[in-house]
N, C-alpha and C positions, 0 to 999 in steps of 0.2 A: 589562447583566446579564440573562442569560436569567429569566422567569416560572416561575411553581411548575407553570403548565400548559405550559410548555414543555419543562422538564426532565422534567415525566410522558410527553408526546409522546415526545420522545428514547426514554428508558426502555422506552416502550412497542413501541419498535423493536425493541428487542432481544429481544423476546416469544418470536417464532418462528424464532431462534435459539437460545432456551434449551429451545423445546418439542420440538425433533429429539432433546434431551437428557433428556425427561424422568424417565426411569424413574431416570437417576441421579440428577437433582434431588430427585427421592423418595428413594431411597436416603439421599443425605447428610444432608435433612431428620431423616429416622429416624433415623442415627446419631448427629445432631447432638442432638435431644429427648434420646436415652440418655446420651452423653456430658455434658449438661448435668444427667441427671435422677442421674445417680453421683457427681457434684464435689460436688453441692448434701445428696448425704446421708451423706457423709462426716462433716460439723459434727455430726448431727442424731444418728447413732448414739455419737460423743464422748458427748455429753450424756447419753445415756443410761446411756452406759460408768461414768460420772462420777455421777449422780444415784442411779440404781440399785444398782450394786453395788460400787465402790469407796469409795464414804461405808458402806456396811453391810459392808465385808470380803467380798464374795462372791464369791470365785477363779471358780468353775464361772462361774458368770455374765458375771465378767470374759474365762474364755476364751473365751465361745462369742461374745461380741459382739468381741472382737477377729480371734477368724474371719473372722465375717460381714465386716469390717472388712475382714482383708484380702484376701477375695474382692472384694470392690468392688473396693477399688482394683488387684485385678488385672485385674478387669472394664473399669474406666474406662480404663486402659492401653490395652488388646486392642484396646476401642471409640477413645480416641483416634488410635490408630495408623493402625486402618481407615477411620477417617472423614477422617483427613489425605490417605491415600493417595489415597480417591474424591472429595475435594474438587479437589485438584490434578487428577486425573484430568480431572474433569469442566472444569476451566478450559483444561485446553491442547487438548481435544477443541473451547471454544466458540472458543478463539484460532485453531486449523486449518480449524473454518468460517467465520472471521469473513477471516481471510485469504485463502483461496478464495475468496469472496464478490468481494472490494474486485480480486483480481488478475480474475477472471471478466468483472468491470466493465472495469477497465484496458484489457481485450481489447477491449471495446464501445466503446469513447469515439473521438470524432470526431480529426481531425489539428488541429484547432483549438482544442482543451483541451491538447496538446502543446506548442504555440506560446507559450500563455499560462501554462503553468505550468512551474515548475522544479521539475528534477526529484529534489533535493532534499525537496520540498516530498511529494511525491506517495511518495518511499521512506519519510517519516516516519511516512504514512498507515497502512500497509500493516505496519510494522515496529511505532515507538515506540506510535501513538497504539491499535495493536492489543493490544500488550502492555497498556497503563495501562486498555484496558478488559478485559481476561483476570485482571486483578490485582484491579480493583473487584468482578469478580464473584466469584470464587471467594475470593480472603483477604478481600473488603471486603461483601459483600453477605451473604452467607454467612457469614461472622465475624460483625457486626455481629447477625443477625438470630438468631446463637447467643446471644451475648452480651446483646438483648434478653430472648430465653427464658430465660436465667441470671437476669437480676434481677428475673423476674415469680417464678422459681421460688423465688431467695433472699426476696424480698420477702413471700412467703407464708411461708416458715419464718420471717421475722421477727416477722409480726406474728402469727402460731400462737404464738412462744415470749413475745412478750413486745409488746402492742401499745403500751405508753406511748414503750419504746426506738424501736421501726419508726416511729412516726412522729417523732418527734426526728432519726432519721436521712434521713426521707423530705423534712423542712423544706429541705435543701439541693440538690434538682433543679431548684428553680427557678431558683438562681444558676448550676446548671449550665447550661440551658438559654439563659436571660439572655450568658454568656460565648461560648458557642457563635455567637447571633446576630450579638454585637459583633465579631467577628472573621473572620465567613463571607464577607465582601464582599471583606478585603483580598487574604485567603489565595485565593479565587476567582478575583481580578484577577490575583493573581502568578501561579497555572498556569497559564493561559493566557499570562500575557509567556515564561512558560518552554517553553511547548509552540512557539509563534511563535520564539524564538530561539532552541531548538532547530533549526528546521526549514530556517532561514538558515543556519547551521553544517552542516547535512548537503549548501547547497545549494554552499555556499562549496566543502567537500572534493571533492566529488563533479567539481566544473568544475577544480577542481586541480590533481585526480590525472587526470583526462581530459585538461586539457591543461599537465600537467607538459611536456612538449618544449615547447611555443611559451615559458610563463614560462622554461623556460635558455636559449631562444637568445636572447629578447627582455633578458633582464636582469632581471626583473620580479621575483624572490623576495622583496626586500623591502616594494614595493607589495599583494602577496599577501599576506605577512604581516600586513600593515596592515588586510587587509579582512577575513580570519581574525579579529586580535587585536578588530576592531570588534566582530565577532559574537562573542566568545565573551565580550567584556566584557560588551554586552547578557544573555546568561543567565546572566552572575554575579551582573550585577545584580537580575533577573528574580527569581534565586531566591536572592540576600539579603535582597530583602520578602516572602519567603516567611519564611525562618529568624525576619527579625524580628519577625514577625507570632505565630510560632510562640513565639518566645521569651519574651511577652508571656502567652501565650494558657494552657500548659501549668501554668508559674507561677501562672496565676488559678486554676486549675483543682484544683489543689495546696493553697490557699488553702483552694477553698470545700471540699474532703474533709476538711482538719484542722479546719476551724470546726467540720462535720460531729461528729467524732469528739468534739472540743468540749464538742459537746450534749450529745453522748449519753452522756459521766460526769457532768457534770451533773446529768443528768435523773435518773439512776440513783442519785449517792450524796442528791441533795437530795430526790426524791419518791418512790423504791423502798427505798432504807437496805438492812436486810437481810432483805427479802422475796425477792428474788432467791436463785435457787440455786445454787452452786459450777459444775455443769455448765450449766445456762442461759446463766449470764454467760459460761461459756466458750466456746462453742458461739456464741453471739449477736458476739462479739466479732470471731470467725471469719467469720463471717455478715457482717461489718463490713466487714472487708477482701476478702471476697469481692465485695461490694459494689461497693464504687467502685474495684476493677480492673477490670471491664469496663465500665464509664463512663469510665474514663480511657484504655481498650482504646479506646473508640467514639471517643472525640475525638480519639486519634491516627490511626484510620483517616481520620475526614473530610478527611484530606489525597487518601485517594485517592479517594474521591467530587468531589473539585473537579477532580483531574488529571483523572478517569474524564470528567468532563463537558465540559472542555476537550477532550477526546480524541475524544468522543462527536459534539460537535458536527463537527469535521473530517471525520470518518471517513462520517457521515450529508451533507456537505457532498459529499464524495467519489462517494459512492451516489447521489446526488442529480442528477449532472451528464448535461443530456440527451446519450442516445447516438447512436450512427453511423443517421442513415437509410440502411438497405437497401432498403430497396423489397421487390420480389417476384419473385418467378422468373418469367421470364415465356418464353414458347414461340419467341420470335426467334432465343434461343440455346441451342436446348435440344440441335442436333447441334452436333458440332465442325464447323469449316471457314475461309476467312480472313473475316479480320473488317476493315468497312468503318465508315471515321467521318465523321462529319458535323455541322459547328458553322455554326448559324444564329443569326447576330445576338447572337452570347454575349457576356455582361457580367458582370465577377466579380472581386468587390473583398475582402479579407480583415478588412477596417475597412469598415462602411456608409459610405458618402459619399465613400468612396477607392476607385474601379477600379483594378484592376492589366490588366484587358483588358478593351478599348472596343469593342465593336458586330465581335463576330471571327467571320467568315462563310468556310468553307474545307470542301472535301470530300479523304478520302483513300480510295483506291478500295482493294478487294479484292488484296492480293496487290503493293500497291504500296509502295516505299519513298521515304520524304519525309522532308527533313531542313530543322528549324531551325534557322534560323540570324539572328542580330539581338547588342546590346548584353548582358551584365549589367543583369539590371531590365528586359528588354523585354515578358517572358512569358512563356518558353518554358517553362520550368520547373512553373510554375502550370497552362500546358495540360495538360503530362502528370498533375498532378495531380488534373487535373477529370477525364480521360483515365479514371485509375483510379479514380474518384470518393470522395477525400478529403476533397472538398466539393462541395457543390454551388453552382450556379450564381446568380446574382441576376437576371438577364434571358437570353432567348433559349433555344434549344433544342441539346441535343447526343443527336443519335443513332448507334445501333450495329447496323449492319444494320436500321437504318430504325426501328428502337426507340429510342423516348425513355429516354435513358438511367437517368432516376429513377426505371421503371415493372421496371429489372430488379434483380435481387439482385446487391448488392457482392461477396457472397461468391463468386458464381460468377462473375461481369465479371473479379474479378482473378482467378483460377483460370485463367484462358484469356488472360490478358496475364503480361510477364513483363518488369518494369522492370529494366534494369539499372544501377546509379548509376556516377557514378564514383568515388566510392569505399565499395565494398561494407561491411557489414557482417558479420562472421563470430562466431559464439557460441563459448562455451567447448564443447568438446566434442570428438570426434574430426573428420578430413579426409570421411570418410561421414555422418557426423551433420549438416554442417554444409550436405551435397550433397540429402541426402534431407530438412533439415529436420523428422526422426523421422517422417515420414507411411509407416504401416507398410506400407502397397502398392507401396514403392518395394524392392525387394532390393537384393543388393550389386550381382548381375549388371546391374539396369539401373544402378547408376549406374559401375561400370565400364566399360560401356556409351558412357554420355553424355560420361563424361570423353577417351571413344578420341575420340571426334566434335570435342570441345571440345580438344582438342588438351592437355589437366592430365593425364593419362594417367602420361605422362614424367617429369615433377618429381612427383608423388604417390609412383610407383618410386622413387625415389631418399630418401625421408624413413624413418628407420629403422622407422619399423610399417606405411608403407603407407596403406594407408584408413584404418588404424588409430590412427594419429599424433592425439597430441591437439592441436589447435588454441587458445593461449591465447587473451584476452580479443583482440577485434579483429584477430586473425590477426599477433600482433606478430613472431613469427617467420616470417613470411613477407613475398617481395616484395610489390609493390605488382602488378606480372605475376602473381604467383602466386596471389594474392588475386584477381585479376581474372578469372584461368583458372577460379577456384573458383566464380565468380559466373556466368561464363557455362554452368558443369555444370550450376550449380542450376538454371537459364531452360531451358534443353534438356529435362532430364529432367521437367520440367514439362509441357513439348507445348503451348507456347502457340498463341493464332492470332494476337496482337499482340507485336511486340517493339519497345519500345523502350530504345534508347540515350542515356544521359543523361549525353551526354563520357564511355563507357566507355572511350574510347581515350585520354583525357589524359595520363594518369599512366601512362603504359609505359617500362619500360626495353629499351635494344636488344633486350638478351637476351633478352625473350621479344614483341618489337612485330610478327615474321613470325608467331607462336603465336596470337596476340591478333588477328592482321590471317585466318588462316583458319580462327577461329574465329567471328568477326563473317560470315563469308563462309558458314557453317555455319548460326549459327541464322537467318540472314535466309533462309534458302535457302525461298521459297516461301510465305513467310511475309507478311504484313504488316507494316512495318517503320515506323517514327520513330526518326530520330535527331538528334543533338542535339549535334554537334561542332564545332572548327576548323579542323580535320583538313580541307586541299584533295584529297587522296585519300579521306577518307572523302564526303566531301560530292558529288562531282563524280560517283560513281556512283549518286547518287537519281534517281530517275524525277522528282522534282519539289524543288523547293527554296522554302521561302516567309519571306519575310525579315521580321522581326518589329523594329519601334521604338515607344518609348515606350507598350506594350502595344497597339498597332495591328497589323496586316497590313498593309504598305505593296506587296509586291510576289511574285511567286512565277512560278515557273516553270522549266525546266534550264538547268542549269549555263552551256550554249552561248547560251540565250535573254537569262538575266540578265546575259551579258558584254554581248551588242552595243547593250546598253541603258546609259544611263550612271548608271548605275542605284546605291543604297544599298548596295548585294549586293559592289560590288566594293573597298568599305571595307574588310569580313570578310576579305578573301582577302589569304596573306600575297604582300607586295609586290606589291602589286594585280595577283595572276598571275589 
């Protein structure tokens, strides 16, 4: 359980998130004082209503305080309305920066916070745990800290009308308090089980509806179910020792108001009799129930101070995670032109104490196309990702154009490479959104452009909007060709100086495998090229081939060189052609 200096740390995070907001946090402050300063004198002109001139017959009197009266409460109305509007206001403005904030991170985090988190996990951040603190502050912090200024305000008219009642009524905070403590640990523990099985459940659908086709070919809907019905047990259960907790607590709480009230006839008919006045007692009684509804108001919030804190700590957990080293722009790459690689004695394991590439020493020249080739699990994969620098290295040196690669900015290295996978990725959006990826320096002309090059030109024509066609979640109505056409627009109109290939050519269908074959033959044109296929046509035209096992470098050289050798190389090639 977090410290009372730890939940102020927390808190105090959120400082300069609320101070971009300040003038409305004044604002609502101010309305809040007014709205609290009209509820509370509502009782206070009764009394008078009642004391002064209805005990003496006094119409005129009677109507002028019932004016006043009901100006107030048109008053209090006007101000409640506007203080609701700018409370809300002010929370979904701290939810839109708080969201911005956590997605602007998202963009910074390494590929190795990916690996390790689900992403489930990481949509609960951004989404649920954003909300339950948007919720603490505006209905919970902000409520609460009205509702405070309500019982200092009623607590003063109380003990102005009558200090032996005020304090008979004032006897029972302590059992308030006392109640509050007894129950803050359980109800604290359950948000948290409920924020946690929450975030199983988002990680559960998320992988499910991702790969609903593998679960119907494999059969699997029942076993899925099974891991579903897991997790959703977990938050029933999470948040049935919440309800119990709660059903225990409210009930106490109940108790100590009616003991409260108790007293206070009590106190009144045994040591005041009829010293009290007909509007006093009225008014004071009022004053009573005004009382401990927002006392009973505050302790039903402290549900969401627990959620908020549970929520709080995630979301700070999130903000927390070191990001992507960039390095620096540095003057190696400041013109375009081809780009040269160079891996000295590289070591680079994703677990400390586990390499996935041993002592890997290779040069690729300017303008030259090299293709790996080795097992599943050899490395190949991981080069290209050091390539782009998703990570960095644990031993050894990689340069680019003679620059150590950690001395240049990530941002601009990949700017000027252009990974192609095999199997792309496409956004919801239109066929041009998905080409230009929204960078506005790109027009339509160039990417009609890139797509005549890239040979998508043809199938783009034929979809009924054109550029325009919206493209669903992962390009579901498109081939696996067609997606691929789309993948290689987007590397084109880019202008890289590196291209690689990452088995872009796997997944081709006939129909578009000649599309796909001088396309490939397009963006290598001149370029610096990696590829990374099984493909004996693709392969056989590298300038260099270097054959990768068990993350070693075992052998390299062309296509003709690695034949007459009886070499590892000729494993790869189908029917050992």
């Amino acid at each position: 359980m977090k410290s009372g200096k730890e939940k102020n740390r927390l808190f105090r995070r959120l400082i300069p998130t609320l101070q971009k907001h300040s003038l409305l946090a004044a604002l609502s402050v101010l309305l809040m004082i007014l709205v609290d300063a009209a509820s509370v004198t509502k009782p206070w002109l009764l009394k008078i209503g009642i004391d002064r001139y209805v005990r003496n017959g006094n119409i005129p009197g009677l109507t002028r305080i019932a004016l006043i009266l009901a100006a107030v409460l048109v008053c209090g109305f006007l101000l409640q309305v506007t203080f609701t509007v700018t409370v809300q206001y002010l929370g979904q403005r701290l939810l839109f920066d708080l969201r911005m904030e956590l997605f602007q991170k998202l963009m910074r985090l390494p590929a190795s916070y990916f690996d390790k988190t689900p992403l489930g996990k990481t949509l609960t951040h951004i989404t649920g745990d954003v909300e339950a603190i948007r919720e603490f502050i505006s209905d919970g912090i902000v409520t609460v800290a009205g509702d405070i200024l309500k019982i200092v305000f009623i607590a003063t008219a109380m003990v102005m009308l009558s200090p032996r009642l005020a304090l008979a009524a004032f006897l029972t905070l302590p059992f308030f308090i006392a109640a509050t403590g007894m129950f803050r640990k359980s109800i604290r523990s359950g948000f948290r089980d409920v924020r946690k099985a929450n975030s199983d459940i988002n990680t559960v659908l998320t992988e499910t509806i991702g790969g609903a086709r593998e679960i119907q070919l494999f059969c699997t809907k029942g076993e899925r179910a099974e891991v579903f019905e897991s997790c959703n047990h977990n938050y029933l259960s999470a948040y049935l020792k919440v309800i119990q907790a709660y059903a225990l607590y409210f009930p106490v709480l109940e108790i100590v108001s009616n003991c409260g009230m108790i007293l206070i006839l009590l106190t009144a008919h045994y040591l005041m009799g009829t010293a009290l006045k007909p509007g006093v007692i009225f008014a004071f009684f009022a004053y009573i129930n005004m009382f401990f509804f927002p006392l009973r108001q505050m302790a039903e919030k402290f549900n969401l101070f627990q959620s908020a804190m549970a929520a709080t700590e995630r979301v700070f957990q999130m903000l927390d995670q070191p990001e992507e080293m960039t390095g620096t722009r540095h003057p190696g790459l400041a013109e375009a032109g081809k780009m040269e690689i160079s891996f000295q004695n590289v070591t680079f394991g994703y677990n400390p104490g586990q390499p996935v590439l041993k002592n890997i020493t290779f040069n690729i020249r300017a303008g030259e196309t090299a293709a790996f080739v080795g097992a599943t699990g050899s490395g190949k994969s991981t080069i290209i990702k050091l390539i782009n620098r998703l990570y960095d290295i644990s031993a050894g040196t990689i340069k680019i154009n003679g620059t150590d690669i950690r001395k240049l900015s990530a941002h601009e290295l990949r700017k000027r490479i252009a990974t192609i996978p095999q199997t792309p990725f496409l956004f919801t959006g239109t066929v041009s959104d998905n080409i230009s990826l929204h960078r506005p320096e790109i027009t339509i002309n160039d990417i009609r452009a890139a797509a005549e090059k890239s040979h998508a030109h043809h199938f783009i024509q034929t979809l009924p909007r054109h550029y325009n066609e919206p493209v669903l979640e992962s390009g579901k109505r498109l081939s696996a060709g067609q997606r691929q056409l789309l993948a290689f627009t987007r590397a084109l109109i880019s202008k890289p100086e590196l291209v690689i290939l990452d088995e872009a050519t796997a997944n081709i269908d006939s129909e578009t495998e000649h599309l796909i074959e001088a396309a490939v033959e397009e963006i290598t044109r001149n370029r610096t090229t990696i590829i990374i296929a099984h493909r004996l046509s693709t392969i056989r035209k590298a300038d260099r081939i270097f054959v990768f096992h068990k993350g070693e470098l075992v052998e390299s050289g062309t296509h003709e060189e690695l034949l007459k050798k009886n070499s590892l190389y000729r494993r790869f090639l189908p029917e050992g052609k």
